[in-house]
Structures are given as C-alpha cells and as structure tokens.
Short mmCIF file of the C-alpha atoms (twelve columns), coordinates in Angstrom:
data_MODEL
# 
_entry.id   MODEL 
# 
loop_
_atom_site.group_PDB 
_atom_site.id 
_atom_site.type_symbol 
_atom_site.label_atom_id 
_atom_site.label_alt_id 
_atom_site.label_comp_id 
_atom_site.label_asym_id 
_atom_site.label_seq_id 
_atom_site.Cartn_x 
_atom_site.Cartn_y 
_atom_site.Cartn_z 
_atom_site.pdbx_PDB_model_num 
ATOM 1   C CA . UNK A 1   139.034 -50.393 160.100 1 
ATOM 2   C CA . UNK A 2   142.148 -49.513 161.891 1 
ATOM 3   C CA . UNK A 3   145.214 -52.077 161.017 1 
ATOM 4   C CA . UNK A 4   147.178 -53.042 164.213 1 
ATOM 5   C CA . UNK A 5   150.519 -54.631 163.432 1 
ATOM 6   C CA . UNK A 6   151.646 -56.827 166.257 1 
ATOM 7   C CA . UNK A 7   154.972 -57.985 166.710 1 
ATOM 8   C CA . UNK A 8   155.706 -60.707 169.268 1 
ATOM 9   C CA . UNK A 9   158.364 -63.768 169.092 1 
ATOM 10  C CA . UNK A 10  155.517 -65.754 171.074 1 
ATOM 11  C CA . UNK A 11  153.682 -67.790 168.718 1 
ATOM 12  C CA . UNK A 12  150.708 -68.648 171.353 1 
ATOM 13  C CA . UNK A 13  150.713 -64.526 172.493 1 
ATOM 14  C CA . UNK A 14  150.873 -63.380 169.044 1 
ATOM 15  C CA . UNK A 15  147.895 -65.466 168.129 1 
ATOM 16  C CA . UNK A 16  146.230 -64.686 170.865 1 
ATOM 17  C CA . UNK A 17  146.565 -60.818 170.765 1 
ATOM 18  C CA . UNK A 18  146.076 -61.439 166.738 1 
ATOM 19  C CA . UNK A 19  142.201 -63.058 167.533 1 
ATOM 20  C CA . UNK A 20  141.666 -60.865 170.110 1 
ATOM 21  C CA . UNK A 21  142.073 -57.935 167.920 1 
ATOM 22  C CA . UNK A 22  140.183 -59.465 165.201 1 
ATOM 23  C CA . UNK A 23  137.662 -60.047 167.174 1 
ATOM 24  C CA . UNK A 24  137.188 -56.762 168.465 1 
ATOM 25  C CA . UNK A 25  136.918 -55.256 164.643 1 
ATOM 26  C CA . UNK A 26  140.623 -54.569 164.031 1 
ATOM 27  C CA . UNK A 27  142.411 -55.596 161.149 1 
ATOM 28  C CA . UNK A 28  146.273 -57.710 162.778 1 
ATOM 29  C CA . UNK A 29  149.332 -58.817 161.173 1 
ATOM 30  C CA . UNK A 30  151.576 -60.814 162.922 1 
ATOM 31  C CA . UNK A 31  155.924 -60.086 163.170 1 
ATOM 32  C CA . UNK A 32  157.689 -62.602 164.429 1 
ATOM 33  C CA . UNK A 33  160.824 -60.128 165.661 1 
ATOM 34  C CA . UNK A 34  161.696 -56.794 165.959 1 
ATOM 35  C CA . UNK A 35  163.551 -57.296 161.988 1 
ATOM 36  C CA . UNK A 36  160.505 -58.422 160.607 1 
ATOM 37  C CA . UNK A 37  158.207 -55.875 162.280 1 
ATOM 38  C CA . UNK A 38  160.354 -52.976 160.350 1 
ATOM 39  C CA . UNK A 39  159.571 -54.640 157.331 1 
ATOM 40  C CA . UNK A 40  155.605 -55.659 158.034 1 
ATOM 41  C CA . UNK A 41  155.494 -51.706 159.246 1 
ATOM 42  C CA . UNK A 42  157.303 -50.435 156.135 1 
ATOM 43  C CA . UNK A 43  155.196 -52.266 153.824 1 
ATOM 44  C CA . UNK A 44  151.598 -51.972 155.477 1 
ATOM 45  C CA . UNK A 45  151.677 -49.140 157.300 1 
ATOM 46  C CA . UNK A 46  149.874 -49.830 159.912 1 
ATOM 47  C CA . UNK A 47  147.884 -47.180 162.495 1 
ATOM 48  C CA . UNK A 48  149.409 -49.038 165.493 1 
ATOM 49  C CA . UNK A 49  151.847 -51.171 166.269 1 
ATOM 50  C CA . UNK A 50  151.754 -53.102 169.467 1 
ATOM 51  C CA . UNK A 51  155.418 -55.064 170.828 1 
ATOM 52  C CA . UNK A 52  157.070 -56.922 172.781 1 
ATOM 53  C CA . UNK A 53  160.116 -56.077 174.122 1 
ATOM 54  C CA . UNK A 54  162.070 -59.340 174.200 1 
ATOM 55  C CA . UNK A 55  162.623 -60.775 170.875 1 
ATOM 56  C CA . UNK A 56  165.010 -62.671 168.743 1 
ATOM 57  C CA . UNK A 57  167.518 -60.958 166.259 1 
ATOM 58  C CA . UNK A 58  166.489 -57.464 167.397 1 
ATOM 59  C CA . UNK A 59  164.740 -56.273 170.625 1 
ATOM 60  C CA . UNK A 60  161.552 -54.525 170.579 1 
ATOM 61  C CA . UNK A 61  163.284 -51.106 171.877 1 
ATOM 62  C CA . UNK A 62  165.883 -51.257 168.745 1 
ATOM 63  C CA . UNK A 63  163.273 -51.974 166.696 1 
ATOM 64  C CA . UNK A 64  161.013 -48.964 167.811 1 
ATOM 65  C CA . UNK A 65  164.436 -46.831 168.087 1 
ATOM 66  C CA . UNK A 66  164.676 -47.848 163.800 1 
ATOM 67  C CA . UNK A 67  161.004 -47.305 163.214 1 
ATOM 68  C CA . UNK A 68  160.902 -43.448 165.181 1 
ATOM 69  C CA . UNK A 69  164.299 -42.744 162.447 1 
ATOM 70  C CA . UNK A 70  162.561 -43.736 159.237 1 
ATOM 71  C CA . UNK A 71  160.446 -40.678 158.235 1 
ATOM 72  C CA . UNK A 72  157.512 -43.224 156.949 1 
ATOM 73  C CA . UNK A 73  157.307 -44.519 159.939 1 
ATOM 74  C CA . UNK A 74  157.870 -42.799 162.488 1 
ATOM 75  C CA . UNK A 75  154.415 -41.254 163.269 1 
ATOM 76  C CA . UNK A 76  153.072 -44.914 164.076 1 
ATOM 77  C CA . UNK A 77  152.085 -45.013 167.076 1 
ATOM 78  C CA . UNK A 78  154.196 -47.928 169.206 1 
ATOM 79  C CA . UNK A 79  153.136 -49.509 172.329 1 
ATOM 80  C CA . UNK A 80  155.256 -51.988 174.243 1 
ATOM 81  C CA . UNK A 81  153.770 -55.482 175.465 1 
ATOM 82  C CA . UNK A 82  155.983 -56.752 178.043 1 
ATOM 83  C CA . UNK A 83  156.482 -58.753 181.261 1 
ATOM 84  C CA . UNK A 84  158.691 -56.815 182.398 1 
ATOM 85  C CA . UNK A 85  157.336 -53.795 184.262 1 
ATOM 86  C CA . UNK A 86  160.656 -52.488 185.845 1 
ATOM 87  C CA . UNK A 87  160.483 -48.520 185.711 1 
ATOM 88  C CA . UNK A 88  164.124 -48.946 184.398 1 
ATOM 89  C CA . UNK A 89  162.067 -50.973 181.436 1 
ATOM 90  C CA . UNK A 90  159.104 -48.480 181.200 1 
ATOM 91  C CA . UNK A 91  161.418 -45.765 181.371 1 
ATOM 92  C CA . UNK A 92  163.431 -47.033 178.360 1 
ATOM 93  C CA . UNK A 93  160.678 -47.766 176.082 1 
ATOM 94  C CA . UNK A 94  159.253 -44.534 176.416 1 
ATOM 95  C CA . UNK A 95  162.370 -42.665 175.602 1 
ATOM 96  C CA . UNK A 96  162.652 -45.132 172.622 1 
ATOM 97  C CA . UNK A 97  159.750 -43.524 171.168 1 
ATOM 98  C CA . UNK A 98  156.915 -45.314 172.561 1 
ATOM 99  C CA . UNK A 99  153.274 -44.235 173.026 1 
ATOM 100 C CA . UNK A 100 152.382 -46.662 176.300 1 
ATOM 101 C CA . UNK A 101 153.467 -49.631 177.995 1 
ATOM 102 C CA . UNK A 102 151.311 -52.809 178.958 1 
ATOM 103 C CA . UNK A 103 152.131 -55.283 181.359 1 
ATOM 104 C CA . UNK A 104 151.190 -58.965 180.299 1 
ATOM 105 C CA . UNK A 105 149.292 -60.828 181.245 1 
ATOM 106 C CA . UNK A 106 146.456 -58.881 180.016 1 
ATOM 107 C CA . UNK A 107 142.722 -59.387 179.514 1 
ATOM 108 C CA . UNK A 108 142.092 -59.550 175.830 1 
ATOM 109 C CA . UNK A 109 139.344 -57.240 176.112 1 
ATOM 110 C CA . UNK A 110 141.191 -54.611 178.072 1 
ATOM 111 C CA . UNK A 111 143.810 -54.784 175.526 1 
ATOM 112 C CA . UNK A 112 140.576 -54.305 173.061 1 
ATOM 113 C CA . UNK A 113 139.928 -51.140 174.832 1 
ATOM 114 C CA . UNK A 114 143.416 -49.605 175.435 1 
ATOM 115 C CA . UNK A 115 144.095 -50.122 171.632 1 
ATOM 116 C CA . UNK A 116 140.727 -48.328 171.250 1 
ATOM 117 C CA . UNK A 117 141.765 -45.265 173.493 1 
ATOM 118 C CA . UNK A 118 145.120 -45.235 171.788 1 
ATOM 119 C CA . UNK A 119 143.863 -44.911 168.264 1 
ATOM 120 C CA . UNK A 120 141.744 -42.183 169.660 1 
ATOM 121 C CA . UNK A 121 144.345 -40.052 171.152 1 
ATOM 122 C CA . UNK A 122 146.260 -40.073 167.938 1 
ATOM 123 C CA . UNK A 123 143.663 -39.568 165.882 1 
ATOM 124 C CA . UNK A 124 142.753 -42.890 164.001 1 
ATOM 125 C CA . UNK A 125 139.901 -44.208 166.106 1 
# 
C-alpha cells in the first residue's frame, strides 16, 4: 500500500484529501506546514507527497526546494495542491522540484486517480 504524505495548513482540505485517500486504498499522514512536512517526510518516507503551496511558517515551494536538497528525500515524488493556477505559480513549483500541479477544487476521486497515475509513472503503483 503506497503511503501518501499530505501536507496542507487547511484542517477541513487536509481531512478531506486524508479520507479521500484512505478511502481509495492509500495509506495518508497529515502536515500541518511546509516545517512539519520535512519532518513527517524525513521520518516516514513516504512514496508521494501531495502540497499545498500556501502555508504557515514555510511555503510549500521552500519546503519542496528543502526536501529535493536532502539526499533521503529527494526522490519523493512532490505534487503541488493549490488554488492558485497562475503559470507564474505552475511555473515555479515545477522548477522547485515538483512532479505535477493540481488546481483545487478537485473531485476526490480524480485526485484518487491522478495519485494513481503518479505512483505509476515513478514506479510505486
């Protein structure tokens, strides 16, 4: 069962993404902030992480930026969850090291499936 480590400041998102992903056979652990996400990735090593960009005490794009630099780490696969679907955005989530970008708001089960065709591109699906 593929672990999916999601990292939103959001509390009704998070949970929502968290059941969601449950629900469709994943295992999810919930960050709070981009701070606590390095820590929940460095300690479970997870096979995906999904984020948002706008968080508390460190933004998701610093936080990716950290993850991509720490050599146990930095082949986890990051996706960005965001509201903000600015190519200036996109753009700068990609070059931070990110896999994909999703626009919220999102159908739980189409999230379902795009974590599904993400694991299976990089080989843990």
């Amino acid at each position: 069962m593929a672990k999916i480590l999601i990292a939103e400041d959001e509390k009704d998102i998070r949970d929502l993404v968290v059941f969601s992903l449950i629900y469709g056979g994943f295992e999810a652990i919930g960050a709070v902030n981009g701070i606590d996400a390095i820590e929940k990735a460095t300690a479970e090593s997870p096979d995906l992480i999904l984020m948002d960009v706008r968080m508390p005490q460190m933004s998701g794009y610093e936080a990716c930026e950290k993850l991509k630099s720490n050599p146990a780490t930095r082949d986890i696969p990051i996706v960005f969850l965001s509201a903000k679907g600015q190519e200036s955005e996109i753009r700068q989530g990609l070059s931070a090291g990110a896999e994909e970008y999703i626009l919220k708001p999102f159908a739980p089960d189409e999230l379902v499936r795009r974590v599904q065709e993400i694991l299976k591109r990089a080989g843990k699906g």
